[in-house]
VEXNUVO-223668 format. One record per atom (N, C-alpha, C): residue number from 1; residue in three letters; atom name; x, y, z. Coordinates in Angstrom, 2 decimals. Atoms other than C-alpha are relative to their C-alpha. Layout:
{NUM,"ALA","CA",{X,Y,Z}};
...
//
This chain:
{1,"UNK","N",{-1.05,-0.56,0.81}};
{1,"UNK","CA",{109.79,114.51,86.63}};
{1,"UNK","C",{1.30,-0.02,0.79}};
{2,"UNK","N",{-1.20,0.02,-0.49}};
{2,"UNK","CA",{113.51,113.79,87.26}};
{2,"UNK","C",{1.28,1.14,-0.83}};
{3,"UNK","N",{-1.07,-0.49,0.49}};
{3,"UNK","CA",{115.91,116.65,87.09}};
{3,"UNK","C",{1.14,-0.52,-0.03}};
{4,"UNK","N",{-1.32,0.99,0.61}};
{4,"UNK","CA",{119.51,115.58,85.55}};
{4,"UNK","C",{1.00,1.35,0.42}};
{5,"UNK","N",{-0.81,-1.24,-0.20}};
{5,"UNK","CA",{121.27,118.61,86.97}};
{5,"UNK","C",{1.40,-0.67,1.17}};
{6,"UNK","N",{-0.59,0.72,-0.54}};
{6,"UNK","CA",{124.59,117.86,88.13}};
{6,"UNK","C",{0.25,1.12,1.67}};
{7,"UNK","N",{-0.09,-0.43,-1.47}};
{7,"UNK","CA",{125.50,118.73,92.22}};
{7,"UNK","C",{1.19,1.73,-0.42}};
{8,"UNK","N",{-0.19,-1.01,0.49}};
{8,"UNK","CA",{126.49,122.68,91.45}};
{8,"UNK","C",{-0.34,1.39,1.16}};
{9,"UNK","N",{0.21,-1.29,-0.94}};
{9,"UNK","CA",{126.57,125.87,93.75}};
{9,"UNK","C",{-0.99,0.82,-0.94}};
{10,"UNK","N",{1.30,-0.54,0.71}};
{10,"UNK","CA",{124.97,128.01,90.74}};
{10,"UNK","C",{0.02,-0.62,-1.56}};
{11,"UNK","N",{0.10,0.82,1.54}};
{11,"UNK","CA",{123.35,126.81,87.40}};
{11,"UNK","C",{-0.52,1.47,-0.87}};
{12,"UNK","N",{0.58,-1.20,0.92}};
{12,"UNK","CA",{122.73,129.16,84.31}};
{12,"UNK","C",{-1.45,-0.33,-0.69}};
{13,"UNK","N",{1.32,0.08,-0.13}};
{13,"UNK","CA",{119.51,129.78,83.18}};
{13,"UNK","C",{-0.33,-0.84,-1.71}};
{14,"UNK","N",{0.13,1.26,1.01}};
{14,"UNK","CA",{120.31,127.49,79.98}};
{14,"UNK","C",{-0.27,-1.34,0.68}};
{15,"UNK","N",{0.43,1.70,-0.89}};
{15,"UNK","CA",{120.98,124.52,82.20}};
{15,"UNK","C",{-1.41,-0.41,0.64}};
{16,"UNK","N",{1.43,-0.13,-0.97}};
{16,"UNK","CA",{117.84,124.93,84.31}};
{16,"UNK","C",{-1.10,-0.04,-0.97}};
{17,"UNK","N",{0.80,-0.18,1.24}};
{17,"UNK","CA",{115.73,125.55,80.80}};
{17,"UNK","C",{-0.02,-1.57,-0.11}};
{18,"UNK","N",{-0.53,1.16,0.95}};
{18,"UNK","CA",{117.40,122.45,79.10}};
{18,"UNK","C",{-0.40,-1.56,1.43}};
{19,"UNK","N",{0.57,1.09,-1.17}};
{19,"UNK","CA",{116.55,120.51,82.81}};
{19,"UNK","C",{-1.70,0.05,-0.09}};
{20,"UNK","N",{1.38,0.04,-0.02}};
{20,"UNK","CA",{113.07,121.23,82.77}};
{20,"UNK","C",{-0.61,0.30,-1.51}};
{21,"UNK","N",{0.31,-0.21,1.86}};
{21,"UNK","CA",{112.51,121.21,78.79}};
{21,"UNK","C",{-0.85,0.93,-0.09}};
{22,"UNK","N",{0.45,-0.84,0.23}};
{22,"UNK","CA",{111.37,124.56,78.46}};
{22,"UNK","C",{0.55,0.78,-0.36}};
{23,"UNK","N",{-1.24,-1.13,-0.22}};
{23,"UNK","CA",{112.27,127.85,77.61}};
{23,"UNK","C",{0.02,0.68,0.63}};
{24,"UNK","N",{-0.38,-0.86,-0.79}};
{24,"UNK","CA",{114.68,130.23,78.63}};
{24,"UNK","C",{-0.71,0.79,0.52}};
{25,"UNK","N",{1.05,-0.74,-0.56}};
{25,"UNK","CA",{111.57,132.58,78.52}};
{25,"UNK","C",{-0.93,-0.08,1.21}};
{26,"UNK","N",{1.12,0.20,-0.94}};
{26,"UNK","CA",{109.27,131.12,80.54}};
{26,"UNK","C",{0.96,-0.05,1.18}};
{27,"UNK","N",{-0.23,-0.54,-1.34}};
{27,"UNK","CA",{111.59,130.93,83.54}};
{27,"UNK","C",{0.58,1.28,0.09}};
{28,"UNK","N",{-0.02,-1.54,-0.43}};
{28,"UNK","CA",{112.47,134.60,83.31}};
{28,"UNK","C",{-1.26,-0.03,0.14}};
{29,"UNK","N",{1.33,-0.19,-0.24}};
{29,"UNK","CA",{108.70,134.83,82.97}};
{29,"UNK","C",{-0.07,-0.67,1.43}};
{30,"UNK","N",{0.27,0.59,-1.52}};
{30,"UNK","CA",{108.21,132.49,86.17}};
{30,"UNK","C",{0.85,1.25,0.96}};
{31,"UNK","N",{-0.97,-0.95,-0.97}};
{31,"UNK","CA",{111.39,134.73,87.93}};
{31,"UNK","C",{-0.82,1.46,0.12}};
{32,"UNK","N",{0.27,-1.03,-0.01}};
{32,"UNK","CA",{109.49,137.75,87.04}};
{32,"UNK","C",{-1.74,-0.31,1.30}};
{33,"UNK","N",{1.77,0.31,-0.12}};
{33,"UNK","CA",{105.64,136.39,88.14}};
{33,"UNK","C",{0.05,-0.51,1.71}};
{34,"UNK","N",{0.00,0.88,-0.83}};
{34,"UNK","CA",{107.07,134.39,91.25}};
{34,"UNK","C",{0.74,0.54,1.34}};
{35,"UNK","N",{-1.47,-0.93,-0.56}};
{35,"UNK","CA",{109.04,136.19,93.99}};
{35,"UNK","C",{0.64,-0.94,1.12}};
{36,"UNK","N",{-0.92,0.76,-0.14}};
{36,"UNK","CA",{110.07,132.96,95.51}};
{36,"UNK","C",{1.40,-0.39,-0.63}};
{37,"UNK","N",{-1.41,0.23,1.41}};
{37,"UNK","CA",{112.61,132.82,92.49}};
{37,"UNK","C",{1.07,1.06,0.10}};
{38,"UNK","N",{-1.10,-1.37,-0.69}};
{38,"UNK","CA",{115.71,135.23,93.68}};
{38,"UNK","C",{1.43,-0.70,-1.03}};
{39,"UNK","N",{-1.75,0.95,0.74}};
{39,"UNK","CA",{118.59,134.03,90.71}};
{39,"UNK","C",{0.51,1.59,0.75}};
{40,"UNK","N",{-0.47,-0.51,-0.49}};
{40,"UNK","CA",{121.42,136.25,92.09}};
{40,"UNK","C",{0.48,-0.03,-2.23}};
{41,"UNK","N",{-0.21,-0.47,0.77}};
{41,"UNK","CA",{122.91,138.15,89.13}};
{41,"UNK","C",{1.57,0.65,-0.36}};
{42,"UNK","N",{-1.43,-0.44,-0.34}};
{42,"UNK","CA",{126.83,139.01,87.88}};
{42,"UNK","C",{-0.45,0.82,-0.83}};
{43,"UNK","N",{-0.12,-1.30,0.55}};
{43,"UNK","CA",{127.90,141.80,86.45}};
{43,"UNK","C",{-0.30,0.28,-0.78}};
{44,"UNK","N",{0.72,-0.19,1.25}};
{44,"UNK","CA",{126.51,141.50,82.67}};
{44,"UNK","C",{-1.02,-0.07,0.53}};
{45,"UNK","N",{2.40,0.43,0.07}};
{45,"UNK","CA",{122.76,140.37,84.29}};
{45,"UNK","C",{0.13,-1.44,-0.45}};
{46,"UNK","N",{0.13,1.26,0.04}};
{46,"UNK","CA",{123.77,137.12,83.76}};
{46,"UNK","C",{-0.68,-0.86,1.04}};
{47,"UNK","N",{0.72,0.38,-1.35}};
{47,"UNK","CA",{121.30,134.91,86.05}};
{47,"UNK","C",{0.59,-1.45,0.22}};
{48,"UNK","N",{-0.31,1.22,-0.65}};
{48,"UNK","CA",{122.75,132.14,88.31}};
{48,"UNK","C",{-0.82,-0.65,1.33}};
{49,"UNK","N",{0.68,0.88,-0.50}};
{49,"UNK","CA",{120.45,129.87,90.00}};
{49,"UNK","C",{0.47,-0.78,1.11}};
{50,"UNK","N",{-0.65,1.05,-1.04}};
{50,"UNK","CA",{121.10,128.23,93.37}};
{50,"UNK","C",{-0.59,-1.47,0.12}};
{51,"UNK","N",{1.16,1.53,-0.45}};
{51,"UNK","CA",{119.67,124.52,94.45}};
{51,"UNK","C",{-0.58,0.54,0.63}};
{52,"UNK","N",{1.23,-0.49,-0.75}};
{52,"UNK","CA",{117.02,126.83,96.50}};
{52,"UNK","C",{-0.90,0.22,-0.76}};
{53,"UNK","N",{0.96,-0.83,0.74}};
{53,"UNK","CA",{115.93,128.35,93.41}};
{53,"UNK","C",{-0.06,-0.94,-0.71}};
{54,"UNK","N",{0.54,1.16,0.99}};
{54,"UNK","CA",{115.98,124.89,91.39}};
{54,"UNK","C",{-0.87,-0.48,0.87}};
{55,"UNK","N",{1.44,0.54,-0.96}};
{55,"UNK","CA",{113.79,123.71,94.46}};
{55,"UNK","C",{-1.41,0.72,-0.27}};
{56,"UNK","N",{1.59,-0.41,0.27}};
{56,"UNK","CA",{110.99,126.38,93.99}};
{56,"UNK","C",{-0.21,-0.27,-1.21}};
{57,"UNK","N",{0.54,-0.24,1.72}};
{57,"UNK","CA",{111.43,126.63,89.83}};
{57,"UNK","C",{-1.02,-1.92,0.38}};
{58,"UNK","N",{0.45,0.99,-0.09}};
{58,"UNK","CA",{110.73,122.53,90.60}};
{58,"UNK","C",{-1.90,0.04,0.87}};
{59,"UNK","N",{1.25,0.19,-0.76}};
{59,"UNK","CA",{107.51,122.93,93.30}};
{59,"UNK","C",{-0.89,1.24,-1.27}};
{60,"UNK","N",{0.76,-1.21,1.51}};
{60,"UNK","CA",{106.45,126.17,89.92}};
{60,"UNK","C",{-0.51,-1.09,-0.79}};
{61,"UNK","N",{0.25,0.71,0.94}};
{61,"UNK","CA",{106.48,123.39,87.74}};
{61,"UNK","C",{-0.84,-0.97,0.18}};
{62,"UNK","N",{1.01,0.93,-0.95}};
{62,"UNK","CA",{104.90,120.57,89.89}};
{62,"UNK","C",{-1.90,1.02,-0.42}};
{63,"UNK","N",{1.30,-0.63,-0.40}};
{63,"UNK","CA",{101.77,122.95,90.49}};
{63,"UNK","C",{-0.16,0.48,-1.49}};
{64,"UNK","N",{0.51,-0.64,0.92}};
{64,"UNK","CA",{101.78,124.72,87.20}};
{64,"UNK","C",{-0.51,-0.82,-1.75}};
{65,"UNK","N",{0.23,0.49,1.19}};
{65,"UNK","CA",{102.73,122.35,84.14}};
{65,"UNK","C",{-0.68,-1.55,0.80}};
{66,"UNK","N",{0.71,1.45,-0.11}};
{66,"UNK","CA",{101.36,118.73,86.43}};
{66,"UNK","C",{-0.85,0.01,0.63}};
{67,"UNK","N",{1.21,0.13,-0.74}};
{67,"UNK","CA",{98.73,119.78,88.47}};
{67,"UNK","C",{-0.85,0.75,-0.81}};
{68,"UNK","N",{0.43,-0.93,0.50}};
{68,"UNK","CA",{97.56,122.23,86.09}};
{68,"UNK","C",{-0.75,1.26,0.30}};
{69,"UNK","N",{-0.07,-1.39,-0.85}};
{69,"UNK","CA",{97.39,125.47,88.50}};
{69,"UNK","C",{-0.23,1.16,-0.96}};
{70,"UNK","N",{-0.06,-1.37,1.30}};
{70,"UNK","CA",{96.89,128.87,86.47}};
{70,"UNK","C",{1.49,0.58,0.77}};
{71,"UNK","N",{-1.39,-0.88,-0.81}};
{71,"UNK","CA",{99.74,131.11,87.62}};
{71,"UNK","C",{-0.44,0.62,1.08}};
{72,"UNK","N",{0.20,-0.43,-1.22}};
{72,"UNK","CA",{97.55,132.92,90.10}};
{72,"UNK","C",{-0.37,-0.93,0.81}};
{73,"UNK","N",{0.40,1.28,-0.61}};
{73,"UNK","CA",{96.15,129.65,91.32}};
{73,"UNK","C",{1.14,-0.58,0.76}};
{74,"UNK","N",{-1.39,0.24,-0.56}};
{74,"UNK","CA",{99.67,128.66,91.97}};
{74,"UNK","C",{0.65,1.16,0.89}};
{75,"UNK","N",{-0.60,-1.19,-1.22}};
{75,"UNK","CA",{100.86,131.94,93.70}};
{75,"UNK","C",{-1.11,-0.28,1.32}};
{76,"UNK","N",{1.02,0.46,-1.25}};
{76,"UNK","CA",{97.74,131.44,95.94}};
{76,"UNK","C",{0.35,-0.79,0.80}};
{77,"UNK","N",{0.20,1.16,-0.98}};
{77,"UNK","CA",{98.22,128.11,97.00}};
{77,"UNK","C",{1.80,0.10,0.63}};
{78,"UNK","N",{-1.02,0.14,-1.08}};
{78,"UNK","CA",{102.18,128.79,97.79}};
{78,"UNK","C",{0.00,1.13,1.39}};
{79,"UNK","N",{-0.45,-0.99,-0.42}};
{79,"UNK","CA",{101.34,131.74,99.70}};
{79,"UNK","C",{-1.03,-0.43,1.06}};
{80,"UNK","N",{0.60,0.65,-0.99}};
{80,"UNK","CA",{98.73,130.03,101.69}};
{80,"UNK","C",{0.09,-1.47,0.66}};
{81,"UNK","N",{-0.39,1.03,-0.60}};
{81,"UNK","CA",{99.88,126.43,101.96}};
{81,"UNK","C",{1.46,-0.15,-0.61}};
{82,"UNK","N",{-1.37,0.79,0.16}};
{82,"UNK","CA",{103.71,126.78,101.43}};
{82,"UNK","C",{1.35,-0.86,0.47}};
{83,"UNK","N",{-0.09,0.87,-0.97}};
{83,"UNK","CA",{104.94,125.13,104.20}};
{83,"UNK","C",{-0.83,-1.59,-0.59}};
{84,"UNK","N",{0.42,1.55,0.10}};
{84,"UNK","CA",{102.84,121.84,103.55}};
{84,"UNK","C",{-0.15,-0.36,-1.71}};
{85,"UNK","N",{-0.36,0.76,1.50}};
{85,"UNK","CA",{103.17,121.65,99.86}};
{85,"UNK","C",{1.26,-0.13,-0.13}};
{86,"UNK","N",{-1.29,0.53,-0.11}};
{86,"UNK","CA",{106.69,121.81,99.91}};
{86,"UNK","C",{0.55,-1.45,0.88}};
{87,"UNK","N",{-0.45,0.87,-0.28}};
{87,"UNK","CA",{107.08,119.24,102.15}};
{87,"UNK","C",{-0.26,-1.02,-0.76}};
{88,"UNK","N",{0.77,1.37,0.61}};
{88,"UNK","CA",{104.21,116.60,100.46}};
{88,"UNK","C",{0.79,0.14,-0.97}};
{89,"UNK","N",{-0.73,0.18,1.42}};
{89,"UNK","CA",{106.22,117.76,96.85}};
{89,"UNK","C",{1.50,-0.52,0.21}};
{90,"UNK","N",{-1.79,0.26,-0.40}};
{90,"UNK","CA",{109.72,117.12,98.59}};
{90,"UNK","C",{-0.55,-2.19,0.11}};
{91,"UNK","N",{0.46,0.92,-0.60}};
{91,"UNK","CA",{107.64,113.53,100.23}};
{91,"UNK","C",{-0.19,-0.77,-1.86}};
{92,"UNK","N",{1.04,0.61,1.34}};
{92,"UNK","CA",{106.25,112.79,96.28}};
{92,"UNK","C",{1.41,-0.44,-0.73}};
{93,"UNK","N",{-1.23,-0.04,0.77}};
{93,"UNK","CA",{109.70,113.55,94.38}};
{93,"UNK","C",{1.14,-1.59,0.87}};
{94,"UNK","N",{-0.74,1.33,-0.80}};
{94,"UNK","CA",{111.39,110.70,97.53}};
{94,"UNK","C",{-0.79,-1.33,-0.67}};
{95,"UNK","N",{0.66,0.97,0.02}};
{95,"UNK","CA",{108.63,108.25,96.63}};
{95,"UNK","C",{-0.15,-0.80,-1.37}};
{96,"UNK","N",{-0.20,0.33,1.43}};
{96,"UNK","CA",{108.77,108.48,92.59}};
{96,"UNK","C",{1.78,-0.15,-0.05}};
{97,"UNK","N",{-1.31,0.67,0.12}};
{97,"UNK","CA",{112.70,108.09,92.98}};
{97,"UNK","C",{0.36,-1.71,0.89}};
{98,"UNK","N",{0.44,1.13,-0.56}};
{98,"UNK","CA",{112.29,105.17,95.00}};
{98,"UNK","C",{-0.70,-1.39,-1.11}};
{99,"UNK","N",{0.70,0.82,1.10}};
{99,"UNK","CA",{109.83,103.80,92.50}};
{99,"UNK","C",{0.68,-0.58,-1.00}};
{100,"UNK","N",{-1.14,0.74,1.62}};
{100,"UNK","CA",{112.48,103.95,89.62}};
{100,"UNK","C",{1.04,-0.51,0.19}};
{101,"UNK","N",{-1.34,1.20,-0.31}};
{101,"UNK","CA",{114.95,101.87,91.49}};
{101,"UNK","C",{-0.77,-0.69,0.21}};
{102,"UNK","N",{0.29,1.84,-0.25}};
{102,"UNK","CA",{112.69,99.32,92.50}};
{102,"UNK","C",{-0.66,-0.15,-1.85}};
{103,"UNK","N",{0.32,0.52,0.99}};
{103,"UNK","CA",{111.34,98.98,88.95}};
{103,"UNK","C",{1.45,-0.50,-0.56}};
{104,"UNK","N",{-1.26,0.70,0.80}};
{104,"UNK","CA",{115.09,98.80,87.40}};
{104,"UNK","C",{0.47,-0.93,1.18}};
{105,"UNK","N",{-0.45,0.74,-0.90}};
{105,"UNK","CA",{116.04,96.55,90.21}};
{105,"UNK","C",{-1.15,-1.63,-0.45}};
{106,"UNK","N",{0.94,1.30,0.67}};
{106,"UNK","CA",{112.54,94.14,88.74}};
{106,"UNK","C",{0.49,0.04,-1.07}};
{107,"UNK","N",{-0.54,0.36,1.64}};
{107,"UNK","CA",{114.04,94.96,85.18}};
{107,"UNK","C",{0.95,-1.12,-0.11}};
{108,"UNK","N",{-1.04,0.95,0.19}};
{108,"UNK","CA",{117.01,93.16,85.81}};
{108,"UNK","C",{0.38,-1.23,0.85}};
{109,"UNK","N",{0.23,1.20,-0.46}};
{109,"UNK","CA",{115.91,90.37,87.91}};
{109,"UNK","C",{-0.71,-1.21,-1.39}};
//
């Protein structure tokens, strides 16, 4: 999965929804379930999202909607291997972007 989020200090929790085609709910639900997820908050409770917190919602999603993790299954495994899944998911996300330039690079040969 390729997020389309453009280079941003904080994102609202529409953008971040509308990036990972879900809803708004479920990442309050994730923010609530996950306590890697820290959106920083203005003065209405409006939630703004850093690129730290689009990095974990991304390694949430990895484990939860493509590996098919339960939610505690997934808290487990970041809380015991989160160090080495982050890296292999950082290593996976380099290797599938990679992939989709050399395929459009065979498209248009």
């Amino acid at each position: 999965m390729q997020l389309s989020l453009p280079e941003k200090r904080y994102y609202g929790i529409g953008e971040v929804a509308k990036a990972f085609g879900v809803n708004t709910s479920l990442i309050r639900f994730w923010e609530k379930e996950f306590d890697i997820i820290q959106p920083k908050k203005n003065a209405k409770g409006n939630r703004k999202f850093t690129p730290e917190d689009i990095k974990n919602l991304e390694l949430i999603y990895h484990l939860v909607k493509e590996r098919g993790f339960t939610l505690d299954g997934a808290k487990t495994h970041l809380k015991e291997h989160k160090r080495k899944t982050l890296d292999n998911f950082e290593i996976i996300r380099k290797l599938e972007g990679i992939k989709a330039e050399l395929l459009k690079i065979k498209e248009n040969l």
